[in-house]
PANUDO-891654 format. One record per residue: x, y, z of N, C-alpha, C in turn; residue number from 0; residue in three letters. Coordinates in pm, whole numbers, padded with zeros to 5 digits. Each point is the difference from the previous one (the first is absolute). Last residue first. Layout:
X|Y|Z|X|Y|Z|X|Y|Z|NUM|ALA
...
//
This chain:
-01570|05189|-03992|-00019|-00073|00100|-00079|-00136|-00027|283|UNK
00278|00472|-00237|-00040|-00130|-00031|-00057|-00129|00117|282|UNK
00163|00466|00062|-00158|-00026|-00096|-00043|-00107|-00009|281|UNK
00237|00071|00460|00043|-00008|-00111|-00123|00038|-00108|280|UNK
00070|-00127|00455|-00054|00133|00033|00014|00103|-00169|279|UNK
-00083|-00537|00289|00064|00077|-00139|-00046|00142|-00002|278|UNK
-00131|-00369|00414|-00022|00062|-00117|00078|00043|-00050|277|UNK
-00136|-00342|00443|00104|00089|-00037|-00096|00095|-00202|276|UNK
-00114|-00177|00615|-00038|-00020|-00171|00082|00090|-00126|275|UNK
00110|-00262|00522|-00101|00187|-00061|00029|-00084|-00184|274|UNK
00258|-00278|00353|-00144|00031|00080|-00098|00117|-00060|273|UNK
00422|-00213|-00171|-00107|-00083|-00037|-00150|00067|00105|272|UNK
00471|00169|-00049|-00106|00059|-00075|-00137|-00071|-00033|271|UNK
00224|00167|00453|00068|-00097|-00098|-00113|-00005|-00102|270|UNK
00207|00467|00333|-00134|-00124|-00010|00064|-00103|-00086|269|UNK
00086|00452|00289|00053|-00082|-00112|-00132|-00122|00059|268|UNK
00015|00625|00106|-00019|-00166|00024|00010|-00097|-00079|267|UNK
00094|00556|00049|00002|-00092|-00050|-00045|-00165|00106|266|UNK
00108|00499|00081|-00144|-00034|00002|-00003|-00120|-00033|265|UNK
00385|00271|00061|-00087|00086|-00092|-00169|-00085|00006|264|UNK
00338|-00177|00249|00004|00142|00042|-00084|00088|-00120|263|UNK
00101|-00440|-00050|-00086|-00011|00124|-00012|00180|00011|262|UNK
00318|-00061|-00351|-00113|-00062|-00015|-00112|00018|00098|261|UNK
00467|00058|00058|-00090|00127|-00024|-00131|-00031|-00082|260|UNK
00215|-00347|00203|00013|00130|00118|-00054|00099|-00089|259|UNK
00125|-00386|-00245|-00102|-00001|00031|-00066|00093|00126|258|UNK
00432|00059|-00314|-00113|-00034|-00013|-00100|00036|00082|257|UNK
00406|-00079|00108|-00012|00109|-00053|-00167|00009|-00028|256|UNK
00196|-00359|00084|00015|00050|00094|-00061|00120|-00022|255|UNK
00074|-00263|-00401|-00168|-00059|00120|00006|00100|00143|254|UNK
00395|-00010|-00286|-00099|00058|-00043|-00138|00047|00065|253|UNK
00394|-00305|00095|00005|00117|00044|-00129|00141|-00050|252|UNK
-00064|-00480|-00140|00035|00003|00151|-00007|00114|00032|251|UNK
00083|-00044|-00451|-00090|-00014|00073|-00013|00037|00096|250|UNK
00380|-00020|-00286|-00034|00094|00089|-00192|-00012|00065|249|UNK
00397|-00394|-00211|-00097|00126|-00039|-00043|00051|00130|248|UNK
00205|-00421|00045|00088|00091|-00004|-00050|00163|-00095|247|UNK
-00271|-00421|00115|00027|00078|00088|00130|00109|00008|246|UNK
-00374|-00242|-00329|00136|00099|-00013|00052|00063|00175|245|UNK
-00467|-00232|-00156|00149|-00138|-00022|00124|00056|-00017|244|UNK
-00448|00237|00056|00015|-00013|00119|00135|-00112|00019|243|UNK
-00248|00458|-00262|00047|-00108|-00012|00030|-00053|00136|242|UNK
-00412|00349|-00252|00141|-00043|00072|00038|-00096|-00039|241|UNK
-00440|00358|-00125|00089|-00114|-00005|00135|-00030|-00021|240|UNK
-00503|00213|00148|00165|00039|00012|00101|-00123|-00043|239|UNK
-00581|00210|-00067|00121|-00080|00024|00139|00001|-00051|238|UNK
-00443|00366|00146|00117|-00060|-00016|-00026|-00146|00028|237|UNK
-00346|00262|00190|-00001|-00082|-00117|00124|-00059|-00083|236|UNK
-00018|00466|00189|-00068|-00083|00047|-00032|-00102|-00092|235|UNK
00472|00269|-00041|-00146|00035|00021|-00096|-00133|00050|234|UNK
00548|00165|-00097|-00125|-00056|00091|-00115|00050|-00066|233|UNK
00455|00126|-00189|-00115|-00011|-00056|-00099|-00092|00092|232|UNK
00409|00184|00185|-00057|00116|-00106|-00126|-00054|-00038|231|UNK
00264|-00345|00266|-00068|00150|00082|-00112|00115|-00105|230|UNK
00272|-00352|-00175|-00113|-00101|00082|-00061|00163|00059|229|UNK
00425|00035|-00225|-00106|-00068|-00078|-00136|-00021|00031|228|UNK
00367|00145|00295|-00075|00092|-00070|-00097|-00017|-00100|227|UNK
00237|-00340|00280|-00097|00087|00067|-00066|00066|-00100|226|UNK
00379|-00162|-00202|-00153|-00109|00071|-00081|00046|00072|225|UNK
00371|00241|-00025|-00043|00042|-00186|-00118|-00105|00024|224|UNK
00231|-00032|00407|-00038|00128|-00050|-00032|00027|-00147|223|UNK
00234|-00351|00144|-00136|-00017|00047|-00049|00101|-00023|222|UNK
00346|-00147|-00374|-00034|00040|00136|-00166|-00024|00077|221|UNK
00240|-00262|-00455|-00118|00149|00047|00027|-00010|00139|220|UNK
00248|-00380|-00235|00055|00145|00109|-00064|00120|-00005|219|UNK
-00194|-00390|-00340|00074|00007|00110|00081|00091|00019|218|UNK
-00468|-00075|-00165|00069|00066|00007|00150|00001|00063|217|UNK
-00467|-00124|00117|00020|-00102|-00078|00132|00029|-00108|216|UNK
-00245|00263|00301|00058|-00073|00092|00116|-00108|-00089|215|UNK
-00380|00372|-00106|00149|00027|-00078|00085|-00090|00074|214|UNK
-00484|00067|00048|00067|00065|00121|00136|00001|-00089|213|UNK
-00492|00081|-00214|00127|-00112|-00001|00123|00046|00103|212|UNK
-00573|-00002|-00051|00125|00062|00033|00136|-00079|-00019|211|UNK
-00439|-00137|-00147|-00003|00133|00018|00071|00073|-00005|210|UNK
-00042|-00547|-00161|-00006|00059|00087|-00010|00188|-00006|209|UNK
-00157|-00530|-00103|00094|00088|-00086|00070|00088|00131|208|UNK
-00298|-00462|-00098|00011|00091|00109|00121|00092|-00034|207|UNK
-00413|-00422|-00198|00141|00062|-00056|-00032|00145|00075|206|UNK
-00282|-00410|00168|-00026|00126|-00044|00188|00044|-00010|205|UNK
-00299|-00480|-00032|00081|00078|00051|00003|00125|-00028|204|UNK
-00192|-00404|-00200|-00082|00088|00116|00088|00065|00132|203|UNK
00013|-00211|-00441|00059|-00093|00087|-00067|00045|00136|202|UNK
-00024|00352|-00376|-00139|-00203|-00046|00071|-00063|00109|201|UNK
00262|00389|00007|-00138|00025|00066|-00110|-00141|-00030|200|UNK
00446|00007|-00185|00003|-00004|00184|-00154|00030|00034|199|UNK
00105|00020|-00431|-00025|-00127|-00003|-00017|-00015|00172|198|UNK
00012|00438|-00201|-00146|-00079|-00049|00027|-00187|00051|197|UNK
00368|00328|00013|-00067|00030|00111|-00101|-00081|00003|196|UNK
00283|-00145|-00331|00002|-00040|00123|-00060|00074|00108|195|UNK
-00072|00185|-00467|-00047|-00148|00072|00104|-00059|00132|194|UNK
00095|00444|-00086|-00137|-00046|00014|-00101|-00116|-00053|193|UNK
00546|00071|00178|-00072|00032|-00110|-00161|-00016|00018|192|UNK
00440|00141|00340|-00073|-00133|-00060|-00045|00037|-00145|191|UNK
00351|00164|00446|-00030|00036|-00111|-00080|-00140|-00045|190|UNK
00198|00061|00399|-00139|00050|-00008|-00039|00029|-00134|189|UNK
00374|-00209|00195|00068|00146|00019|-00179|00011|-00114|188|UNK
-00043|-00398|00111|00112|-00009|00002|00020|00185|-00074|187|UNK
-00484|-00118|00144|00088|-00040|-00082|00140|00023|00013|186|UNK
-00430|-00078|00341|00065|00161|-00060|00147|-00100|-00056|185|UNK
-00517|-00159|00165|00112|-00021|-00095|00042|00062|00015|184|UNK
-00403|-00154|00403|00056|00101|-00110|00167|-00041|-00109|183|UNK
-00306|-00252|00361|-00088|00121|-00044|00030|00062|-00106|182|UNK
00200|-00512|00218|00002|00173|-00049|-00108|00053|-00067|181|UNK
00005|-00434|00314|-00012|00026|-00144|00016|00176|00016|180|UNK
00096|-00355|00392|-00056|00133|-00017|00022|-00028|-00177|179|UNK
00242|-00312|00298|-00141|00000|-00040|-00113|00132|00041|178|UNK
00544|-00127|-00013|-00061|00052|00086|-00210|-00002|00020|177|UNK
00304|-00269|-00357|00048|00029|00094|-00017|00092|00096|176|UNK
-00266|-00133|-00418|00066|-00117|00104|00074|00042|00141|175|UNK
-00155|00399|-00261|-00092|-00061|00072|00040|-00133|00076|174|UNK
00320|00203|-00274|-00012|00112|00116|-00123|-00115|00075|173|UNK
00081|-00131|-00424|00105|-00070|00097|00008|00063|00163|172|UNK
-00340|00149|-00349|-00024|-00140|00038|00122|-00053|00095|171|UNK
00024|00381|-00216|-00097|00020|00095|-00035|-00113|00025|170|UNK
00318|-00009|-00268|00042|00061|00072|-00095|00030|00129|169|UNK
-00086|-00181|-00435|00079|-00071|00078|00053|00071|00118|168|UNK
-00269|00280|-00270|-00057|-00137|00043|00040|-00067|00066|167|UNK
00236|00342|-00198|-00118|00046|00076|-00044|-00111|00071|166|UNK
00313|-00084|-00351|00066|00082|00120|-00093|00063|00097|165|UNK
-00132|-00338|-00338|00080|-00036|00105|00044|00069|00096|164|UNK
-00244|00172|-00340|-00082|-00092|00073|00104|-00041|00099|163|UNK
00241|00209|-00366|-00107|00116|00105|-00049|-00096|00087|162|UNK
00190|-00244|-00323|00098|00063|00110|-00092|00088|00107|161|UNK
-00265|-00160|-00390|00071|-00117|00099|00072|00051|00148|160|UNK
-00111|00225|-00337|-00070|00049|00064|-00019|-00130|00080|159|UNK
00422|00233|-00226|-00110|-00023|-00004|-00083|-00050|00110|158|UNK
00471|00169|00067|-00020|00024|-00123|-00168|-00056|-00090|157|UNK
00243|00253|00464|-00076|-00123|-00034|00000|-00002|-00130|156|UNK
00383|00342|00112|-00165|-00053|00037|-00025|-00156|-00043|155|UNK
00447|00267|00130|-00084|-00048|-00087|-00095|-00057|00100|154|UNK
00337|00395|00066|-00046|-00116|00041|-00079|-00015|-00074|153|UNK
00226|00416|-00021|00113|-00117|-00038|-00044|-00129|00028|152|UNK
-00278|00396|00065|00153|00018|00082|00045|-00174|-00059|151|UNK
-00395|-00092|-00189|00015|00125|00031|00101|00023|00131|150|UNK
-00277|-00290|-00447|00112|-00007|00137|-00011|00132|00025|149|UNK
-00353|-00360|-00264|00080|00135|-00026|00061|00016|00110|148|UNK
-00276|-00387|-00221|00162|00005|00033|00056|00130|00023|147|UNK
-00428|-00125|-00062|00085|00007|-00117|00104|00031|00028|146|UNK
-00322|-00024|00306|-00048|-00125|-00091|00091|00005|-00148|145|UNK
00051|00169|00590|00017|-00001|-00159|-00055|-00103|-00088|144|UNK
00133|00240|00471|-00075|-00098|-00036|-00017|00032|-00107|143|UNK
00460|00024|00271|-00113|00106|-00032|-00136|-00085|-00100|142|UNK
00314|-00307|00405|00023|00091|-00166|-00091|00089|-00052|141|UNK
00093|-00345|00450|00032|00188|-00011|00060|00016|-00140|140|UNK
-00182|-00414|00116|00123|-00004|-00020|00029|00175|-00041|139|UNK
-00431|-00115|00157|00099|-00190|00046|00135|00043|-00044|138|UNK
-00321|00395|00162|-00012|-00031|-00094|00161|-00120|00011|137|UNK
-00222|00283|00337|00085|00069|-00093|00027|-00037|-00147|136|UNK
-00437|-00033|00420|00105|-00056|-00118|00062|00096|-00079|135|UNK
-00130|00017|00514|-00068|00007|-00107|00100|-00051|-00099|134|UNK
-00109|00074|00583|00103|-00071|-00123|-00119|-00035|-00141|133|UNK
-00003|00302|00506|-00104|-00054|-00087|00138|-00097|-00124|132|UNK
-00022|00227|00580|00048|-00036|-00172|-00067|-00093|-00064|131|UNK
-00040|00107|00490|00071|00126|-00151|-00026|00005|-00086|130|UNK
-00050|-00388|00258|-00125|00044|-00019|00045|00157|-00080|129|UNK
00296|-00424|00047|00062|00133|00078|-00205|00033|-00086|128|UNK
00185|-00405|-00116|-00053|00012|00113|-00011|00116|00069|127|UNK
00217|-00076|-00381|-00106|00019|-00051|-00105|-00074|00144|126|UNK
00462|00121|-00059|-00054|00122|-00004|-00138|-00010|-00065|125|UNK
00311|-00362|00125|-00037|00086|00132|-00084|00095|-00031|124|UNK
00097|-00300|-00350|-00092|-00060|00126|-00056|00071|00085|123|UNK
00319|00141|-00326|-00114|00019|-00032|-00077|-00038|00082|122|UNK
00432|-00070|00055|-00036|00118|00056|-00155|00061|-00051|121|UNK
00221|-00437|-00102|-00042|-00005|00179|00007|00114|00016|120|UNK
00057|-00054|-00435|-00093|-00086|00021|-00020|00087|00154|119|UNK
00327|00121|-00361|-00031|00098|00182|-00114|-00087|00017|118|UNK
00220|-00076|-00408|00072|00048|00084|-00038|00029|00110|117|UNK
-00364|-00118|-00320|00151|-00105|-00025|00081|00034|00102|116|UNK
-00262|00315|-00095|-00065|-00061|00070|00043|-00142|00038|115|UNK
00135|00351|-00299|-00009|00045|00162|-00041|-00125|00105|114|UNK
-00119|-00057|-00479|00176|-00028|00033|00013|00020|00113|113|UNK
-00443|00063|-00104|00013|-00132|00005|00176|-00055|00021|112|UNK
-00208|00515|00111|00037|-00057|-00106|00024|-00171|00068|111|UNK
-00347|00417|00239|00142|-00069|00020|00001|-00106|-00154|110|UNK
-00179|00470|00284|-00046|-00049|-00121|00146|-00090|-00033|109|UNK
-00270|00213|00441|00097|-00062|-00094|-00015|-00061|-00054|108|UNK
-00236|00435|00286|-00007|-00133|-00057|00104|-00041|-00080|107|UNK
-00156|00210|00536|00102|00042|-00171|-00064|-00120|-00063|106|UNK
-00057|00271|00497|-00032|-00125|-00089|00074|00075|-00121|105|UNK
00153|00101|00486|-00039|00098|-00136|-00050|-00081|-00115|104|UNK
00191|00026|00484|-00096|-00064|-00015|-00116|00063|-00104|103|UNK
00496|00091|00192|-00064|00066|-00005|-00178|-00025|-00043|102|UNK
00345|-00334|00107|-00008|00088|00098|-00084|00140|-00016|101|UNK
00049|-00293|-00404|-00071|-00098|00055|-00054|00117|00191|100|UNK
00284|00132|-00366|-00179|00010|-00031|-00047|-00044|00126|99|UNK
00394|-00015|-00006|00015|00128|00012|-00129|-00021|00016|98|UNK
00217|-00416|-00157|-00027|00059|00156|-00090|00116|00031|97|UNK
00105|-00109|-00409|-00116|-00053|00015|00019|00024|00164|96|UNK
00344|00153|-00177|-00083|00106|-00039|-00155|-00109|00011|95|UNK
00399|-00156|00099|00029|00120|00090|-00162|00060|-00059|94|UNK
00154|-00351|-00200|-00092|-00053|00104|00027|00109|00100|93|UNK
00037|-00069|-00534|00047|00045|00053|-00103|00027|00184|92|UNK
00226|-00380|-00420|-00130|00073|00114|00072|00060|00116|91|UNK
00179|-00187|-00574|-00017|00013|00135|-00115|00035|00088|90|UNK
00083|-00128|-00482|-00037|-00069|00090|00031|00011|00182|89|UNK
00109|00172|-00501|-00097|00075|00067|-00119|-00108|00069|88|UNK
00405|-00056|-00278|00033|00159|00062|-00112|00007|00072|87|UNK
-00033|-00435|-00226|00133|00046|-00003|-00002|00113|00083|86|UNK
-00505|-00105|00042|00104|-00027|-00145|00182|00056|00056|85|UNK
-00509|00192|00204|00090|-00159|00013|00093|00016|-00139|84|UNK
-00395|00344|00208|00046|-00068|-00142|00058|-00100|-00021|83|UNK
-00294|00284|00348|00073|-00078|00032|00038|-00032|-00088|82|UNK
-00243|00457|00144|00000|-00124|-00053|00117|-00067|-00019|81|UNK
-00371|00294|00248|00110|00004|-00026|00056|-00154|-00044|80|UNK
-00390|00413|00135|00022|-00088|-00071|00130|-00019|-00017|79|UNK
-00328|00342|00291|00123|-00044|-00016|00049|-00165|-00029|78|UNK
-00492|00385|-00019|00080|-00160|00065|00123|-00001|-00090|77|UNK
-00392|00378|00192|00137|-00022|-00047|00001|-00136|00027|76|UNK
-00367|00392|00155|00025|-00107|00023|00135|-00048|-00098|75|UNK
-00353|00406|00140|00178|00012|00008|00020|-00172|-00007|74|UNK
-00465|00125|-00224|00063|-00007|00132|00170|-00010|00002|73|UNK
-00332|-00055|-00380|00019|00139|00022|00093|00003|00157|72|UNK
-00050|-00363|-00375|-00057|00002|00095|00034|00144|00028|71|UNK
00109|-00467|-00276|-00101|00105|-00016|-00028|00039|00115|70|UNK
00448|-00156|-00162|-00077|-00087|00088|-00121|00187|-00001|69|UNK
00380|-00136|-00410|00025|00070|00103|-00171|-00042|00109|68|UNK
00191|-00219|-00430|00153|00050|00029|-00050|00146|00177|67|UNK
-00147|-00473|-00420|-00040|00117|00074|00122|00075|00096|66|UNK
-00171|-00296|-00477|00122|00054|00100|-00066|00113|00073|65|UNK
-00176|-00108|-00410|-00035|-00125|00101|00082|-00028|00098|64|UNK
00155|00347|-00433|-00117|-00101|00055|-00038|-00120|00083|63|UNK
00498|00284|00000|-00101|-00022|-00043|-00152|-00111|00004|62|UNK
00486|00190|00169|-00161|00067|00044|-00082|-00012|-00100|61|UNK
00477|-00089|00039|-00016|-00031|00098|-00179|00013|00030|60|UNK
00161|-00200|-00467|00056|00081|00096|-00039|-00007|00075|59|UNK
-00140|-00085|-00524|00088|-00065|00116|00034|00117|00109|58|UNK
-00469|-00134|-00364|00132|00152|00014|00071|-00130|00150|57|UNK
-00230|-00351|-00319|-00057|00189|00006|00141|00052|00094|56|UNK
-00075|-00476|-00208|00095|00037|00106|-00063|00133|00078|55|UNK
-00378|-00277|-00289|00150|00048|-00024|00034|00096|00142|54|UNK
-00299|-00513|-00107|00020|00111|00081|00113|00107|-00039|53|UNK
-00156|-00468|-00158|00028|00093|-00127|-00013|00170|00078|52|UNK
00023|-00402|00257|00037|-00046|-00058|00037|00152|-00192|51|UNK
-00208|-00115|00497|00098|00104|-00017|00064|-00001|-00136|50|UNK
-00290|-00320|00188|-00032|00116|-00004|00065|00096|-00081|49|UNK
00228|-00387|00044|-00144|-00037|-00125|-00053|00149|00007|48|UNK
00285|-00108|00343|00053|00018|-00107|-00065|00045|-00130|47|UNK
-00212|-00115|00414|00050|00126|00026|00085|00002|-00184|46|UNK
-00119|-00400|00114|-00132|00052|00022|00020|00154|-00007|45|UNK
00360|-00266|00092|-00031|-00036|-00149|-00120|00115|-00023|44|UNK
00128|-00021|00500|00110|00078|-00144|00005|-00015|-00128|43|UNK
-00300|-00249|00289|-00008|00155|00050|00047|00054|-00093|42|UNK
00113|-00467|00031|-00110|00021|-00099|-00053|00168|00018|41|UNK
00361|-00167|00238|00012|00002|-00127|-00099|00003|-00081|40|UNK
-00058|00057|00497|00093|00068|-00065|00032|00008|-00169|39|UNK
-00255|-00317|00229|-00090|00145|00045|00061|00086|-00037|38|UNK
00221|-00465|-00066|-00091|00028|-00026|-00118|00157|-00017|37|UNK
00499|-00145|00130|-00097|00069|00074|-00121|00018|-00133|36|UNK
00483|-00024|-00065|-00053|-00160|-00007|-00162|00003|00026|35|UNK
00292|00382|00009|-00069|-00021|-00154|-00010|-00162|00020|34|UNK
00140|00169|00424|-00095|00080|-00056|-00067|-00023|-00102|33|UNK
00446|-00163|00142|-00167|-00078|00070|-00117|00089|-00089|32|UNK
00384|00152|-00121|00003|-00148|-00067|-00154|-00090|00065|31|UNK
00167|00457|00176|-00107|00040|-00139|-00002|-00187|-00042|30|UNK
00254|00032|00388|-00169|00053|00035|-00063|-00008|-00128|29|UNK
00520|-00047|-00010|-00151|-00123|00048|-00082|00039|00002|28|UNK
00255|00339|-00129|-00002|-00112|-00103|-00064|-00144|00063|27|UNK
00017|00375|00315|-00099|00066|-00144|00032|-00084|-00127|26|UNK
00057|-00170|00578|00085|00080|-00131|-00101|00002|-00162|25|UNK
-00126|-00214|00436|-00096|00105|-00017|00073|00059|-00134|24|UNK
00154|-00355|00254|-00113|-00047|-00072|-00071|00095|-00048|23|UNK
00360|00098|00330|00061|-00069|-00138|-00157|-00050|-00115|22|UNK
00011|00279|00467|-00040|00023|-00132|00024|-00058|-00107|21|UNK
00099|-00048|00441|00120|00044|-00037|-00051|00046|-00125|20|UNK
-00286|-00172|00365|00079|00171|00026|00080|00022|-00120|19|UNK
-00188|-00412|-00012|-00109|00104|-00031|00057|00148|00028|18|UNK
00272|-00366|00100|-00037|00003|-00135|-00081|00096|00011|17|UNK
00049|-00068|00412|00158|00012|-00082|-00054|00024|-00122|16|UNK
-00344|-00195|00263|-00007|00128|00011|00119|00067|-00056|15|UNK
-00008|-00460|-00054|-00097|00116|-00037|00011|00133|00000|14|UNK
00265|-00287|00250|00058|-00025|-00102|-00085|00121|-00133|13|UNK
-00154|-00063|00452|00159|00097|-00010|00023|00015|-00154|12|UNK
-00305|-00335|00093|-00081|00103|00018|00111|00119|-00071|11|UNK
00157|-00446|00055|-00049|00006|-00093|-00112|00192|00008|10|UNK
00182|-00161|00403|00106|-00003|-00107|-00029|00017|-00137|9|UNK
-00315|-00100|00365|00102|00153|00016|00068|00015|-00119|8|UNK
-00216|-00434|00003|-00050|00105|-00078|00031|00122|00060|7|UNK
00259|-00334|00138|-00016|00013|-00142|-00053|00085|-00041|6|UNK
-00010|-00026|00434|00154|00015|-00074|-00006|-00021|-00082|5|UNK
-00332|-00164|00203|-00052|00087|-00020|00139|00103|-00041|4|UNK
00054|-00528|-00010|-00154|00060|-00084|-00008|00198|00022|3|UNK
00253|-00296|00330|00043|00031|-00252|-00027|00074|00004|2|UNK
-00207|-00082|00381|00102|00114|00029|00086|00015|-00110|1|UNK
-00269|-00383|00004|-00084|00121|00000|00086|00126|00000|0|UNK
//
């Protein structure tokens, strides 16, 4: 008997090891399970066919079916920040999720399927933290594309295969593993095309742009030129969008700055799944 329950300790450990380490979750296993996934591969055919004689329409950060600011007249603000992964941009920066966390400032993150490869056991933590909301950055942080268009030197999805995967798979690997389904898309440096806004919204996601660009994403912008970004153009309804896999970026120091004259002018942060967002754009 006393085997017996040394085994299954042991075998539990053994579990719980694996599941912390994310190995079953990596974005070339996950998608292999994925397109075995009945509910999955017939989804993405079913979508193909749609989309099928769909054209690309205008590319970038703001177009159709992108929303980019939270409807509302009240001093309210949500500070978005996002996670990309890949070679250069797999760090965390945990001075500045601290900061939030002591100053008890919800946020939402928008996290990449690579990021996500690297920091498994930090996604865990930051998706028990009630703060925080975790949204899709998309399975392999590429700008969403049905024709392959790039932008700062990164390629896009090149059809509508790729698109599906990088939305889809991604919100599906987010769901296996913390079990929350994302609310929302914000594309690899946010640039898309309007069929992939049109394809995130049929998945029933909402493509998340943003308002303000803090310039974080920038390396050696001071905090002070980050402040100023964020300070000058507040208004109600802002979104701000950050970073959070650069701890050697000025974030952090930014956020200091920041959010003191925020409270002081009136401001309150929020996450974006709790208000209803809109396009303040023509094209909406």
């Amino acid at each position: 008997m006393r085997t017996f329950f040394i085994f299954i300790l042991l075998s539990f450990i053994v579990q719980l090891s694996y599941s912390q380490d994310g190995k079953e979750f990596t974005n070339s296993t996950f998608l292999k399970r994925l397109n075995k996934d009945r509910s999955y591969s017939d989804l993405k055919k079913k979508i193909v066919l749609e989309f099928a004689h769909v054209p690309s329409g205008n590319w970038g950060e703001f177009v159709s079916g992108v929303k980019e600011i939270i409807l509302t007249q009240k001093k309210i603000i949500a500070f978005t920040f996002d996670a990309c992964g890949g070679k250069n941009g797999n760090g965390y920066d945990k001075d500045l999720v601290d900061y939030l966390r002591n100053q008890k400032i919800p946020a939402t993150l928008f996290i990449s399927g690579k990021w996500i490869d690297s920091q498994f056991p930090v996604l865990l933590n930051l998706s028990q933290d009630t703060l925080f909301e975790i949204e899709n950055h998309g399975l392999y942080h590429k700008p969403c594309s049905i024709e392959k268009d790039s932008v700062f030197g990164i390629k896009g999805t090149s059809n509508i295969e790729e698109a599906f995967d990088e939305i889809e798979g991604n919100a599906r690997k987010i769901e296996a593993i913390i079990h929350y389904r994302p609310h929302f898309f914000r594309s690899a440096t946010a640039y898309m095309d309007e069929a992939c806004a049109h394809l995130a919204n049929r998945l029933g996601i909402t493509p998340v742009s943003y308002q303000i660009l803090s310039g974080d994403a920038t390396p050696h912008t001071s905090a002070t030129v980050i402040r100023e970004n964020v300070i000058k153009k507040i208004k109600p309804g802002a979104i701000v969008i950050m970073h959070f896999n650069h701890p050697e970026w000025n974030t952090f120091e930014a956020m200091e700055k920041i959010i003191p004259e925020l409270r002081q002018m009136g401001y309150k942060f929020v996450r974006l799944k709790d208000f209803e967002l809109e396009s303040s754009r023509k094209n909406k």
